[in-house]
C-alpha positions, 0 to 999 in steps of 0.5 A, spaced: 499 601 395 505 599 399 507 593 400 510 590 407 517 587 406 517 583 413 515 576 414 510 574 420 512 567 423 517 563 426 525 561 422 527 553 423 533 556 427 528 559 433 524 553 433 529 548 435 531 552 440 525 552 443 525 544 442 532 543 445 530 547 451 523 543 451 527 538 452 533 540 457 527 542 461 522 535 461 529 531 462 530 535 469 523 534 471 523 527 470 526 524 476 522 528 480 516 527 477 518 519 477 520 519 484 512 522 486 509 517 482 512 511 486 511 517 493 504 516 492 504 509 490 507 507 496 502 512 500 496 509 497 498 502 498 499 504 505 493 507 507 489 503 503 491 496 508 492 501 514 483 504 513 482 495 513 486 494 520 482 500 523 476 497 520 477 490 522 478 493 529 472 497 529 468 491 526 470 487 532 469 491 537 462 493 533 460 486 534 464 484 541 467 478 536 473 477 533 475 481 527 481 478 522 484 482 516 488 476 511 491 476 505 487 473 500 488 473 493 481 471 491 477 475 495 474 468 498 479 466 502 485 466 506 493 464 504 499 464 507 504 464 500 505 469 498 506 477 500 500 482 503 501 485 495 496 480 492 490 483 495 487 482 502 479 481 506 476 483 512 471 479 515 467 477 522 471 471 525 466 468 528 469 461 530 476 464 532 480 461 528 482 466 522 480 463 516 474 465 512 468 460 514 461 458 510 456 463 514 461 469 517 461 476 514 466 479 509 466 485 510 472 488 506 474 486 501 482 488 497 483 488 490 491 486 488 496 492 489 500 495 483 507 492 480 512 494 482 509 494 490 510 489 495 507 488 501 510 484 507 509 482 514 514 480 519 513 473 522 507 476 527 503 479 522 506 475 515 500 471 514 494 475 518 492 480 523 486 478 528 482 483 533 479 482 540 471 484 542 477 489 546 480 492 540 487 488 541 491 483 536 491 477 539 493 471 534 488 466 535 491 462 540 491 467 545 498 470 545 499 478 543 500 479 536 504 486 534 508 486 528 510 491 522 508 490 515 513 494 509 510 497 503 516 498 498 517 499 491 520 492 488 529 494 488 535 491 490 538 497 492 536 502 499 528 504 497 523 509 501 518 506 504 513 505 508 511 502 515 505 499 519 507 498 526 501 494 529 502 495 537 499 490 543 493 495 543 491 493 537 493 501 534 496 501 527 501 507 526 504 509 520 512 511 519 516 514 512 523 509 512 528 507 507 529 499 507 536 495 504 532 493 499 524 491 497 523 483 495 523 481 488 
């Protein structure tokens, strides 16, 4: 019989080589990797809060009454601390005054968004957005209510972001932007 003289397998050598070239390969798709993650965070969030406003709308024209979307950090009730990032609700505001009361509906409610995401308002929209049977944001006063809420990435330095842009017609739209800096 004849004996093979050749080995199958791997030396040390080929094997650190392919672990050095493992490594150079996940260090330069790691960046991008954490750039689509915060990408997707932040248009999650945006969508999430954007699908409660076309909500609210719709609810108020649905039931020719006041619908309100506030943030809330309970889910019971509404608050003016704090940003939109604590979570928010929907509900049928029945006696016009943007607080949910003992016997209307809610109709939605948020749970909190993830750190590092914040949320806020500009003053017209820092604390609620309000919802004629007509579909238009009015606050409950009866003075139009347009406004702007950014969802960024907690940073001190220039962030992408996204914006909802709430017109006198009461329709959201979204934009891609880039922001200063994301509150602490």
């Amino acid at each position: 019989m004849a004996k093979k003289s050749g080995c199958a397998g791997f030396t040390l050598i080929e094997l650190l080589v392919v672990v050095a070239l493992m490594v150079i390969l996940q260090s330069l798709a790691a960046p991008a990797f954490s750039a689509m993650v915060n990408s997707m965070r932040l248009t999650t969030a945006t969508n999430s809060l954007f699908s409660s406003l076309l909500l609210a709308r719709s609810e108020a024209i649905k039931r020719n009454s006041r619908a309100v979307v506030c943030k809330s950090a309970t889910g019971n009730a509404c608050i003016t601390s704090g940003g939109w990032e604590q979570g928010w609700i929907v509900f049928h505001d029945a006696n016009n005054n943007a607080a949910l009361d003992a016997g209307e509906d809610l109709v939605s409610r948020e749970q909190a968004l993830p750190q590092p995401i914040r949320l806020t308002g500009n003053d017209p929209v820092v604390s609620y957005v309000s919802y004629t049977p007509m579909g238009r944001t009015n606050y409950t006063s009866g003075g139009f209510q347009a406004g702007t809420l950014t969802v960024c990435t907690q940073s001190a330095t220039s962030v992408a972001a996204r914006e909802i842009k709430i017109s006198i017609s009461g329709r959201p739209r979204t934009l891609k932007t880039t922001v200063a800096q994301c509150p602490q």
